[in-house]
C-alpha positions, 0 to 999 in steps of 0.5 A: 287349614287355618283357624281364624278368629276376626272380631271387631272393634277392631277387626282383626284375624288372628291364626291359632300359634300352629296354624299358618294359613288364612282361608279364603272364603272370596271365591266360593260358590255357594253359602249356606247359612244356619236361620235362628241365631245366624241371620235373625236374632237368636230368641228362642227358649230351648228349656222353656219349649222342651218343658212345654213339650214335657220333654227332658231338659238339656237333650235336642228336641227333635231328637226326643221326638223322633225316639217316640212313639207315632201316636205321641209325636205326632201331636207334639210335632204340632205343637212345636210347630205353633210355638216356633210359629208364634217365635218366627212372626216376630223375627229380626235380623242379624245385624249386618245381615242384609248387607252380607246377603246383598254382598254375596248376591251382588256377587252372584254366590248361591245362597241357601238355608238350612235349619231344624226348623219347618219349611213354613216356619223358615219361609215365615222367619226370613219374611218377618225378618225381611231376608226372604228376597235373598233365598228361592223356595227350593234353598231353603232347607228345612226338617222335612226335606232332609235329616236335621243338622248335625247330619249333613244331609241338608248341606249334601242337598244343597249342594246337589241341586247346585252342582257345587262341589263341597271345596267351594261352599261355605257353612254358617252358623251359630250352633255345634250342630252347625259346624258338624254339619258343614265339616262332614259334608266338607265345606269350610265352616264359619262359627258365628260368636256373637257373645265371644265364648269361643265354645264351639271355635275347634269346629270352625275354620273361621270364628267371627263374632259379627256378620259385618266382620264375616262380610268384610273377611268375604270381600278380602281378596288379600287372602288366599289359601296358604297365604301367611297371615 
């Protein structure tokens, strides 16, 4: 399967040199999307949020957390939950988010979230962004509800509960973590590049550096998979 990377200005699709087909993303079913980063600007402070948990830098949170004792998690679970609160009440969008969005469920897709973060805190984060309208309470994936990304539980859950095979959905995100997900759960995987580092693009099916050109390689019905570039 192809690896494309579609920037703008301009917008272009370029294939790596051994590659030959583009993906086609206009027939899928349903897409899942990473929160933080993807749909709403990323403004979280990984390092601060672990020094305030007295946790060690450079390690995923919830992973420190879990490998604690009960009677020590629990009461930084709680904390954590406060900070990611305060960040979720002053959540924007993406640019070109809600008109992706619109796209896709003007088209009728299935869309879901999933994130590391709390339920509440994602049914907060899509409200102060103004994104709620476009996902129902039980697409919206949260830590509670099933191991967090990398494991592609969440992604295998939504997909269940839309009878959805894995060949017709779609994984969004800005993060490794992301990807890993989408590729175990076998979906094709978007890279969300919005600083143009190209870190994680050997996970990704797709690298776009704006929704907007992610919307428009959605729409693009001149692809089709094995099509030449």
């Amino acid at each position: 399967m192809a690896r494309l990377l579609i920037e703008e200005p301009p917008c272009a699709v370029v294939c790596r040199a051994e590659q030959v087909s583009v993906l086609n993303l206009t027939d899928r079913d349903g897409w899942i999307f990473d929160m933080d980063g993807t749909l709403t600007v990323a403004v979280h402070d990984f390092e601060a949020i672990r020094a305030s948990l007295g946790l060690a830098p450079g390690l995923p949170i919830l992973e420190q957390l879990e490998a604690m004792p009960e009677q020590e998690r629990l009461p930084l679970f709680e904390r954590l939950d406060s900070i990611e609160m305060e960040i979720a009440r002053r959540a924007v969008p993406q640019d070109g988010a809600r008109e992706l969005l619109a796209s896709l469920a003007d088209r009728g897709v299935m869309l879901g979230i999933l994130t590391r973060n709390s339920n509440a805190n994602a049914a907060e984060t899509l409200a102060a962004a103004g994104l709620d309208g476009y996902f129902d309470a039980d697409c919206i994936v949260g830590r509670e509800s099933a191991r967090p990304k990398p494991s592609p539980d969440g992604v295998l859950h939504l997909l269940e509960v839309w009878r959805c095979r894995p060949e017709r959905a779609v994984m969004v995100g800005d993060f490794l973590f992301d990807l890993l997900a989408g590729r175990e759960a076998g979906t094709a995987t978007v890279y969300l590049d919005t600083p143009g580092q190209r870190q994680w693009s050997e996970y990704a099916d797709v690298t776009v550096n704006s929704l907007s050109a992610l919307r428009r390689h959605a729409f693009d019905t001149s692809h089709s998979d094995g099509d030449q570039p």
